[in-house]
VMD Tcl script that draws the C-alpha trace (Angstrom):
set ca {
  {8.54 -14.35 -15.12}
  {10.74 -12.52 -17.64}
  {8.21 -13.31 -20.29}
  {5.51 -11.64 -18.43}
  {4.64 -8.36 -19.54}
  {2.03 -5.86 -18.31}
  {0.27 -4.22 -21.10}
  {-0.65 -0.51 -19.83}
  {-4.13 0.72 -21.24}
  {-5.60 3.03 -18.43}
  {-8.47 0.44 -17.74}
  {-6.97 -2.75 -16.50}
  {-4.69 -2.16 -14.12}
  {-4.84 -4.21 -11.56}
  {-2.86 -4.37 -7.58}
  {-1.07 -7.79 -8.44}
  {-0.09 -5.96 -11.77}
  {1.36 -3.01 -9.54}
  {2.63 -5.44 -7.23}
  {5.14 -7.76 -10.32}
  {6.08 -4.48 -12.02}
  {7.32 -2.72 -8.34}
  {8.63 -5.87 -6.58}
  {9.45 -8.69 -9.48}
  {10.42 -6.21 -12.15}
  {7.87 -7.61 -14.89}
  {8.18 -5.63 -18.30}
  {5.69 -3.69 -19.23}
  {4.25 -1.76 -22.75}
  {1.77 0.77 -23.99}
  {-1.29 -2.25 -24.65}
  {-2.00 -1.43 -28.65}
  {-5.27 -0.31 -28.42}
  {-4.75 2.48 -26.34}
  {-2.66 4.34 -29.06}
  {-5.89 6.17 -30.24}
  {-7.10 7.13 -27.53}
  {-3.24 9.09 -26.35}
  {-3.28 10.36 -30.20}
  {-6.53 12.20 -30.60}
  {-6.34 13.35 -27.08}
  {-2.70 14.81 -28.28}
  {-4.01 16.01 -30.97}
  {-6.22 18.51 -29.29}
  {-3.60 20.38 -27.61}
  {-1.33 20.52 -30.89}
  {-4.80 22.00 -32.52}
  {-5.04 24.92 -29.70}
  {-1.35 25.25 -30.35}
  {-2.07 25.87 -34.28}
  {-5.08 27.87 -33.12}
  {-3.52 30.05 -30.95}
  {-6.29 29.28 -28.13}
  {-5.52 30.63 -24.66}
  {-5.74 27.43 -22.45}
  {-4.64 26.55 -18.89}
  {-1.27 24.41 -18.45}
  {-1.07 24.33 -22.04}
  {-0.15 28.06 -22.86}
  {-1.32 29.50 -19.58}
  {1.10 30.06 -15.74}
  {0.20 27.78 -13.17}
  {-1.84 27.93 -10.00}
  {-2.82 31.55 -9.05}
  {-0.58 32.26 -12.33}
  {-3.41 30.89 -14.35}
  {-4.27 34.14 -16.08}
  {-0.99 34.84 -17.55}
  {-0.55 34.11 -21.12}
  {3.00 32.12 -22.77}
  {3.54 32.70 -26.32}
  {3.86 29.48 -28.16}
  {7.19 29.90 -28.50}
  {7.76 29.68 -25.24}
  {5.57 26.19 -23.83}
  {8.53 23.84 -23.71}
  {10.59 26.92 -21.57}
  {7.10 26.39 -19.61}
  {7.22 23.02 -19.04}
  {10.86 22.68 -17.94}
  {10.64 25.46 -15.65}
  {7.19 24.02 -14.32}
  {9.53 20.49 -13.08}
  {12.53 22.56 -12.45}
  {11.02 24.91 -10.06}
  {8.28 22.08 -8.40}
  {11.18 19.61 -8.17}
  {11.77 20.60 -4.38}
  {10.59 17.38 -2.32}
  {12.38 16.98 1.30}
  {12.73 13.87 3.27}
  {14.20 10.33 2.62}
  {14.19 9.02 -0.51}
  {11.06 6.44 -1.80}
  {12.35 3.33 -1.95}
  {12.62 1.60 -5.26}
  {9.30 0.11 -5.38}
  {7.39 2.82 -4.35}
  {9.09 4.55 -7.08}
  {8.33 1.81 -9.70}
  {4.76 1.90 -8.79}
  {4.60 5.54 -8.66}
  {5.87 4.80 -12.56}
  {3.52 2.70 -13.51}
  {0.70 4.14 -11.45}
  {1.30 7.43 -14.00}
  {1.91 5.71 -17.49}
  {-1.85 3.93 -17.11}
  {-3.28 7.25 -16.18}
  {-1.66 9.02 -18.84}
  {-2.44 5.67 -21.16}
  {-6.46 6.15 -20.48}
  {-6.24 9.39 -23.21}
  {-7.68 12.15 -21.46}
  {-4.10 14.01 -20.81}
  {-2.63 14.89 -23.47}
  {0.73 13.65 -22.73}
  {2.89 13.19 -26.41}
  {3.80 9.32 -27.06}
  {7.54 10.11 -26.67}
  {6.43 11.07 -22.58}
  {4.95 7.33 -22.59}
  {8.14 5.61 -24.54}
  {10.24 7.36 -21.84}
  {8.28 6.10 -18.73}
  {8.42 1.93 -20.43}
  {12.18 2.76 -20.61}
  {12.72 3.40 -17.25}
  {10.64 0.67 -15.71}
  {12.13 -1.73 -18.37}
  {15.14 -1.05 -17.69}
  {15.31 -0.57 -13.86}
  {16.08 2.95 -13.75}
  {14.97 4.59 -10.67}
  {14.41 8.17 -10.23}
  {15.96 9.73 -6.50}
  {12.46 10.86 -5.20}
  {12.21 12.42 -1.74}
  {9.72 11.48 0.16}
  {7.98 14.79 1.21}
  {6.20 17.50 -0.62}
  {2.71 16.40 -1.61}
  {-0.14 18.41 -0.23}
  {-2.53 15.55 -1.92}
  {-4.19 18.10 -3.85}
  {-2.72 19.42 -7.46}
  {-1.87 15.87 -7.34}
  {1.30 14.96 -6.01}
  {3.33 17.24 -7.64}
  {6.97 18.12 -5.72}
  {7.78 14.10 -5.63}
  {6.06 13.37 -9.10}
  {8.36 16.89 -10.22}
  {11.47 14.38 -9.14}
  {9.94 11.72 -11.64}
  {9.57 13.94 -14.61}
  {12.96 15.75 -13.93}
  {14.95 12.15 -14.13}
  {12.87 11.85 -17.79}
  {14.44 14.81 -18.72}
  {17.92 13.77 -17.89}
  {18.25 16.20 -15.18}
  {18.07 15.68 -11.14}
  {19.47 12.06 -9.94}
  {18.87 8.49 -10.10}
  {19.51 5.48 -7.65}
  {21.54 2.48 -8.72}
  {22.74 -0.08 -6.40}
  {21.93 2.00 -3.85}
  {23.96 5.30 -4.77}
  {22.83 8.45 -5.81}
  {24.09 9.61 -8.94}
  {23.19 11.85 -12.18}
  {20.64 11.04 -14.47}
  {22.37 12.54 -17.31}
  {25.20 9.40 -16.83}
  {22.51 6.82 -16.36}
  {20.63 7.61 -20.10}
  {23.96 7.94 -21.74}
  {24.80 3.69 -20.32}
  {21.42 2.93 -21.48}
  {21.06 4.58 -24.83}
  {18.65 7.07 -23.62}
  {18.28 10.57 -24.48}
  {16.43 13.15 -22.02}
  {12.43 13.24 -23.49}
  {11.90 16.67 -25.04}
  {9.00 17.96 -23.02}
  {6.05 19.62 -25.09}
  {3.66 21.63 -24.40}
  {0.77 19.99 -21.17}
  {3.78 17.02 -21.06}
  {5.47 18.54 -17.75}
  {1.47 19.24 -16.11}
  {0.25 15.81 -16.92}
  {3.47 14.35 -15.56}
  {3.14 15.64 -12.03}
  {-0.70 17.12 -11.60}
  {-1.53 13.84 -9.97}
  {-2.28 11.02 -7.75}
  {0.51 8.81 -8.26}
  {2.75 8.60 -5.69}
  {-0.32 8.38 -3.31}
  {-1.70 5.82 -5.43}
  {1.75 4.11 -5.02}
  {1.99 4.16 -1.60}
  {-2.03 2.69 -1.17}
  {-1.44 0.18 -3.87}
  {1.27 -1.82 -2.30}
  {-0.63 -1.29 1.47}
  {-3.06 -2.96 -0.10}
  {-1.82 -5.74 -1.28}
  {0.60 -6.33 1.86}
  {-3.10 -6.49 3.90}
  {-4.15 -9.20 1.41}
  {-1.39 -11.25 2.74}
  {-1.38 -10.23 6.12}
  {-5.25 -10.11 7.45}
  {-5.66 -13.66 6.62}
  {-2.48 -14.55 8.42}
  {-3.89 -12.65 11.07}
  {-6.61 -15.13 11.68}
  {-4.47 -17.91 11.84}
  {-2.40 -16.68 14.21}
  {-5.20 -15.60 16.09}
  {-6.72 -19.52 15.73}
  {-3.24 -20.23 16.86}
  {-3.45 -18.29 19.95}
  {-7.47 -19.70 20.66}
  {-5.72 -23.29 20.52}
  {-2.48 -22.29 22.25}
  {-5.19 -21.30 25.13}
  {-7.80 -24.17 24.84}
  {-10.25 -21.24 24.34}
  {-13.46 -22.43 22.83}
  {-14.49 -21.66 19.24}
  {-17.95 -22.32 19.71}
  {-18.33 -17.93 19.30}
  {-17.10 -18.83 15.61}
  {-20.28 -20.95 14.58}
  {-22.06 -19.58 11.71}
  {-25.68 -19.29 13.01}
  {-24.13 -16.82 15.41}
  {-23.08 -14.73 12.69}
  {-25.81 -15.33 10.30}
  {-27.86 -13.29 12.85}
  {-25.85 -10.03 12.59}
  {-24.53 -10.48 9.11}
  {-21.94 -7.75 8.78}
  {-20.40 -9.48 5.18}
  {-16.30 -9.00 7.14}
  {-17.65 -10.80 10.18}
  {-19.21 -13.47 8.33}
  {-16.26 -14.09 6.19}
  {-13.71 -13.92 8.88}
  {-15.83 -16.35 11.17}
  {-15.85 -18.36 7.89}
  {-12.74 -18.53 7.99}
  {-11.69 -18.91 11.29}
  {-13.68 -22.10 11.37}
  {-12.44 -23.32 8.65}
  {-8.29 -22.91 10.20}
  {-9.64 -24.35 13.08}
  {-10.85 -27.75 11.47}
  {-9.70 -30.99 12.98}
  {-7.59 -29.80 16.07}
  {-6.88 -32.24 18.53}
  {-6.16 -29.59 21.06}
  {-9.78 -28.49 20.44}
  {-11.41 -32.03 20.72}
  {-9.87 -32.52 23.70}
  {-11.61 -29.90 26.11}
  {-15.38 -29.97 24.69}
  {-16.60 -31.22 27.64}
  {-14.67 -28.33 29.90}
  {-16.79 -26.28 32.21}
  {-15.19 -23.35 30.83}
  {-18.40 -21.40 29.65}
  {-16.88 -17.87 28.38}
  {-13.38 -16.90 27.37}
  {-12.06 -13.41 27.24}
  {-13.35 -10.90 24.73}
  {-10.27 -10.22 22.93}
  {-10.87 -14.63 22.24}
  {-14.65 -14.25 21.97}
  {-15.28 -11.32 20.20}
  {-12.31 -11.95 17.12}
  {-14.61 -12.30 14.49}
  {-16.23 -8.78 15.49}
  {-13.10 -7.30 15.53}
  {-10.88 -9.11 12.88}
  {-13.85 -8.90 10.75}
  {-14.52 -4.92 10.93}
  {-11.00 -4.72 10.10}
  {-11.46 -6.67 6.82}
  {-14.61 -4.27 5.68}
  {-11.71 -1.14 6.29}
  {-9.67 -3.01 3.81}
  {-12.59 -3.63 1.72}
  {-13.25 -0.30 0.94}
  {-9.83 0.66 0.31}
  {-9.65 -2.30 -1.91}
  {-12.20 -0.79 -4.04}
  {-11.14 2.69 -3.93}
  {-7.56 1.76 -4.70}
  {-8.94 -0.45 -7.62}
  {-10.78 2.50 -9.11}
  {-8.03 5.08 -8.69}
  {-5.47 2.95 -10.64}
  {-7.63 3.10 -13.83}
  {-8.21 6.89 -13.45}
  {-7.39 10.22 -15.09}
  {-6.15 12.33 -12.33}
  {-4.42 15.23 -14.02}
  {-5.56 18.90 -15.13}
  {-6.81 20.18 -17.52}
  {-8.40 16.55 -19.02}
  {-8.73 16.30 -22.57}
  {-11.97 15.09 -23.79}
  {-11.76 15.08 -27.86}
  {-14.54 15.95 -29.76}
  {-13.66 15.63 -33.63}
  {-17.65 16.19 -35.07}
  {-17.53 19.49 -32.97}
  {-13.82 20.85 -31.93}
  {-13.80 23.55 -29.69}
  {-12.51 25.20 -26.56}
  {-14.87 22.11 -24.65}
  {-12.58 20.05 -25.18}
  {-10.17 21.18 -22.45}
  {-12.35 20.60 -19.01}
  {-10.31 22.41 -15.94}
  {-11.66 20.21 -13.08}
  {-10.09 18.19 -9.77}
  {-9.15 15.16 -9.99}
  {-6.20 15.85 -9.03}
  {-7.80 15.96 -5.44}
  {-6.46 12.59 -2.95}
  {-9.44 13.15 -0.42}
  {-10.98 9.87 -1.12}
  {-7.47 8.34 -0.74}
  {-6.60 10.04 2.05}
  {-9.73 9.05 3.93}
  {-9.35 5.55 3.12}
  {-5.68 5.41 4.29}
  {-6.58 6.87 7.76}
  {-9.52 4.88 8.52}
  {-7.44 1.18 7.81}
  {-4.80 3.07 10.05}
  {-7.48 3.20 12.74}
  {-8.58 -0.22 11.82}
  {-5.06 -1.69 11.80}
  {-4.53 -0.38 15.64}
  {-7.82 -2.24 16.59}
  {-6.22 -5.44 14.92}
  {-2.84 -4.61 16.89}
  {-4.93 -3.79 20.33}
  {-6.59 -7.03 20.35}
  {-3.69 -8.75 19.75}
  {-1.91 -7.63 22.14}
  {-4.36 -8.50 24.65}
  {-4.45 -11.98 23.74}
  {-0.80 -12.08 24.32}
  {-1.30 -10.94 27.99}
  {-3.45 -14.25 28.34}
  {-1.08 -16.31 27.16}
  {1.48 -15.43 28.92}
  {0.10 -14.59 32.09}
  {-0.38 -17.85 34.49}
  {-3.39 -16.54 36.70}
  {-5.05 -16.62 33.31}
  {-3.91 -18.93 30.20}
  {-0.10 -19.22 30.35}
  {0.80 -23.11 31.60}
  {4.16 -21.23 33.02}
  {4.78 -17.50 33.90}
  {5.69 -15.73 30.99}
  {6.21 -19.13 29.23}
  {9.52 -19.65 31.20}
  {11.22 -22.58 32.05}
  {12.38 -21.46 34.98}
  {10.40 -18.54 36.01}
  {12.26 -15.65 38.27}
  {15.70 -17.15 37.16}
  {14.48 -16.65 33.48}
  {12.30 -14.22 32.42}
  {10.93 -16.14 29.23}
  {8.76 -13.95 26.52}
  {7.93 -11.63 29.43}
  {9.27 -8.32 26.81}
  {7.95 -9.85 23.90}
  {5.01 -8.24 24.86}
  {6.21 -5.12 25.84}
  {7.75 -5.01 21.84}
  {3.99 -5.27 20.78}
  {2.36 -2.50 23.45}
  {6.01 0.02 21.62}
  {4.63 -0.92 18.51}
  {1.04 -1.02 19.25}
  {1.60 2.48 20.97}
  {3.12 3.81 17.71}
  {0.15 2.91 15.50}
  {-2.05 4.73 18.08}
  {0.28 8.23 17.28}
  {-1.09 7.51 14.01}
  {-4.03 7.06 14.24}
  {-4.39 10.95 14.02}
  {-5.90 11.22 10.87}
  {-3.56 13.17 8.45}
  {-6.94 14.10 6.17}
  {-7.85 16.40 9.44}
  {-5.00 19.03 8.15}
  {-5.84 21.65 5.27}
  {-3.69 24.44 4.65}
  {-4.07 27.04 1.26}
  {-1.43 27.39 -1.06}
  {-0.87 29.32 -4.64}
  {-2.11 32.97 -3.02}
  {-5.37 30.88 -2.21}
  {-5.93 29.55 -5.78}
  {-5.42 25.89 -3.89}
  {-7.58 26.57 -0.68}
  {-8.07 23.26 0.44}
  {-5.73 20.43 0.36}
  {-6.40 16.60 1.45}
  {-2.80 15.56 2.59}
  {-3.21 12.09 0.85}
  {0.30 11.26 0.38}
  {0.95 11.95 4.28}
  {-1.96 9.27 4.73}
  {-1.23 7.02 2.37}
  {2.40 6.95 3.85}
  {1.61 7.00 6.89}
  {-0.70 3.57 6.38}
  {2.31 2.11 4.77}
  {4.18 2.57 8.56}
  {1.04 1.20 10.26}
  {1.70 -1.74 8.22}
  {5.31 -2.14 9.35}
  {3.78 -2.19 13.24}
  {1.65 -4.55 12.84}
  {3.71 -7.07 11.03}
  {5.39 -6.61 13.46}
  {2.34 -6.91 16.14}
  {1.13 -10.29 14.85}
  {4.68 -11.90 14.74}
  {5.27 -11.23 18.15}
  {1.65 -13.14 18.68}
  {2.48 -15.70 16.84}
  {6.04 -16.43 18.81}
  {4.44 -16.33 21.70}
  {1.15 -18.78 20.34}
  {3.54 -21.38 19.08}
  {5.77 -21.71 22.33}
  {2.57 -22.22 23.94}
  {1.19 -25.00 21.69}
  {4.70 -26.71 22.55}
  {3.26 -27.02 26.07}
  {0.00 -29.49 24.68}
  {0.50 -32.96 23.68}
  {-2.32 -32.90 21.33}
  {-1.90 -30.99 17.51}
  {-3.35 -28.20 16.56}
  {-5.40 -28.21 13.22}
  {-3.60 -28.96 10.08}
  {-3.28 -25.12 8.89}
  {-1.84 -24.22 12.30}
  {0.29 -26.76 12.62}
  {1.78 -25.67 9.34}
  {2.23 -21.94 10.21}
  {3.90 -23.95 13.22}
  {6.27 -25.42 11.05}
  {7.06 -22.82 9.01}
  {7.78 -20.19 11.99}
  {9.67 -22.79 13.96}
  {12.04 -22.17 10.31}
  {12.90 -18.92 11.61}
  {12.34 -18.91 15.12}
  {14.10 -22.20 16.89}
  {12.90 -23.85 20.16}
  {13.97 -21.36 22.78}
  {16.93 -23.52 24.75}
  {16.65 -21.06 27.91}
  {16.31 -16.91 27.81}
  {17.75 -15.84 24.48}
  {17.24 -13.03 22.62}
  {13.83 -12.93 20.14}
  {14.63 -9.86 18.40}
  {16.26 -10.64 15.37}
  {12.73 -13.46 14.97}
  {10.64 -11.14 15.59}
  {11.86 -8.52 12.35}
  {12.06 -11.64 10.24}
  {8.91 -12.94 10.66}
  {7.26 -10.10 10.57}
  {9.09 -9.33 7.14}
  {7.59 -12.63 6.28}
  {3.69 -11.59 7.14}
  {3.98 -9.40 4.79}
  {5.63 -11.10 1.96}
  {3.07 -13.50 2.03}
  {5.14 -16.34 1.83}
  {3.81 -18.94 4.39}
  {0.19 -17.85 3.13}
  {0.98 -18.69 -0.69}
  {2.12 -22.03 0.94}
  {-0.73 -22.64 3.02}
  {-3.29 -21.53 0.62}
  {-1.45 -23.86 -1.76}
  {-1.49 -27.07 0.57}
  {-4.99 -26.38 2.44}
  {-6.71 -24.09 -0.15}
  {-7.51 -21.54 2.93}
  {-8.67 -18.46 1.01}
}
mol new
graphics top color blue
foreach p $ca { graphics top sphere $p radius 0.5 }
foreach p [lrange $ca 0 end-1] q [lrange $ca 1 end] { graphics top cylinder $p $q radius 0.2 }
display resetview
């Protein structure tokens, strides 16, 4: 792992890459051949410099200040005052690899050449992710449009040695933190302070590491949810491809796919074919609808989130022309806009509360006996004990929760800068506020899957092979119940676990479940 590094380039950045350098730490470096592009990009702004060209963020105010001119001797005064005075986030602080993605996410955009940025802005960002320093970033500023620029103002004030770090969880000055490392404050130049924060980064953060917590925990999702079919000899006969082949939705095909294939070789399923049972429950029958709409939500964020990690997402953009210099070079455009991300976050929000809904429903079968549950509540002694009666209740808190948000957060505008910034997209609101969807509904399935595998207990026969290891692996963390007891402290670690990804590494590794 140590030997791993992640070679930054602005093209090839990729969500497991995000995911090592936030969570494992992996080193990372400016990738060689993307030295040319940073230089001649540079050296376009140190050209209007010589030239004396009048040019926005470069020698220009910002915002509705656009039209006011800074005399060359003045730019770096520019740039310091533009972090000093944006640096004014609220909230709790990002935790530490939100913050390290948030890093990362902004060296590859400045890395792709079309900022501007001087190298010594680059050194000082592979610094700070090599050496695990973490800027103190409050959580709340970003409009989502002008980029992210009161949390990413945070960032780019730690580079410059001012504003306050986080090390073993205290707060404390930046300036103390470079001098134990060797560091010096980066001089900012002129563009380096606007290309630092006029961006999409700390939304792109946030979405990132969503979306790679839903690549471990949808497919989980499905086993637990084969778990729960099993726990309540439902039928799986609703999963058989021909069925799906005939409304061929590609997430509803795959999930079926899938389902069938977690479902393999039960006993417990063998041993009612013959039932007269001829329909079960929609929120049994109709999984692969449901589950499998969910997975096309997370398919499109996949792809979004894939395309904004290799973007330029700053303003102006540099686009050097050395045949034919001239003031088209410098394109003022938006990028910088999060509307795309924002939409994306709220509508896998939506999808994650129809995941969490049907869930929840299938939890009410189990558990009650006038419909699957072999005892009340799963008790052994039901009225003295009240079994995994509240269990449920836990999910309909949480499930209630992710309905609050599903409110989408893009549905808010508000104009800023005397109007110069009339419409905003509130991506970083979204984006967060998918990242506390995801907490629910770990949470969600892990009260499911508690209440699936007490249930199995009450069948002689086994489940299939991939269930019966998620069986062994949650009955690691969450004991045969000896009586009423308390499941609280199972339910937070397992659902830490879902989305880890832990037990489906394992699983994919013994059974080769994709």
């Amino acid at each position: 792992m140590t030997d791993t590094v992640v070679y930054v380039d602005g093209e090839t950045l990729s969500l497991t890459d995000v995911f090592m350098v936030a969570h494992h730490h992996v080193k990372v470096d400016v990738a060689p051949d993307a030295w040319s592009k940073i230089l001649a990009s540079r050296g376009v702004i140190e050209r209007i410099l010589r030239g004396n060209e009048t040019v926005y963020g470069v020698n220009t105010g910002f915002g509705s200040l656009v039209n006011t001119r800074i005399d060359n001797d003045q730019v770096k005064q520019l740039q310091l005052n533009l972090i000093r005075s944006h640096a004014t986030a609220i909230g709790e602080p990002m935790q530490e690899p939100e913050v390290r993605a948030m890093m990362l996410i902004r060296l590859n955009s400045l890395c792709k050449g079309y900022s501007g940025a001087h190298p010594d802005v680059m050194y000082q960002l592979v610094a700070f992710l090599n050496l695990n320093i973490i800027p103190y970033i409050p959580r709340i500023g970003s409009l989502g449009a002008s980029g992210d620029l009161a949390p990413l103002s945070h960032l780019a004030l730690s580079l410059i040695g001012e504003g306050h770090v986080v090390k073993n969880g205290m707060k404390m000055k930046t300036k103390e933190i470079l001098q134990e490392n060797g560091l010096i404050p980066v001089e900012l130049r002129a563009k380096d302070g606007l290309s630092l924060i006029n961006g999409t980064s700390q939304m792109t953060a946030y979405l990132a590491l969503s979306a790679y917590a839903l690549s471990q925990i949808l497919p989980l999702a499905d086993i637990i949810y084969c778990a729960s079919l099993d726990a309540a000899k439902g039928s799986a006969t609703p999963l058989i491809e021909q069925v799906h082949n005939i409304r061929p939705h590609p997430g509803q095909k795959l999930v079926a796919k899938r389902m069938r294939e977690i479902i393999e070789n039960s006993q417990i399923l063998n041993s009612h074919k013959n039932c007269d049972r001829v329909q079960d429950a929609y929120s049994f029958r109709c999984a692969p609808q449901v589950h499998g709409a969910v997975h096309e939500s997370y398919q499109k964020l996949i792809d979004t989130v894939t395309i904004e990690l290799n973007s330029s997402t700053d303003n102006p953009l540099v686009f050097p022309d050395t045949k034919n210099p001239g003031p088209h070079e410098i394109v003022s455009q938006g990028n910088f806009h999060g509307e795309i991300i924002g939409l994306v976050a709220d509508a896998m929000v939506l999808a994650l509360f129809e995941l969490g809904s049907i869930s929840e429903r299938r939890m009410d079968q189990l558990l009650d006996v006038n419909k699957r549950a072999p005892h009340p509540f799963l008790a052994k002694d039901a009225g003295l004990e009240s079994g995994l009666m509240i269990v449920q209740y836990v999910a309909g808190a949480a499930l209630s929760e992710i309905h609050g948000q599903t409110l989408p957060r893009t549905a808010f505008s508000t104009s800023t800068s005397a109007g110069q910034e009339d419409h905003v997209s509130m991506g970083a609101t979204a984006s967060f506020n998918l990242k506390v969807a995801i907490d629910r509904i770990s949470e969600i399935l892990a009260c499911e899957l508690i209440i699936a595998i007490d249930t199995l207990d009450f069948h002689s026969e086994q489940s299939s092979p991939i269930i019966e290891e998620l069986r062994k692996f949650t009955r690691m963390t969450y004991s045969v119940r000896n009586g009423d007891e308390s499941t609280s402290e199972s339910i937070i670690s397992i659902a830490s676990i879902i989305k880890e990804g832990t037990w489906l590494s394992n699983i994919n590794s013994i059974h080769g479940l994709i």
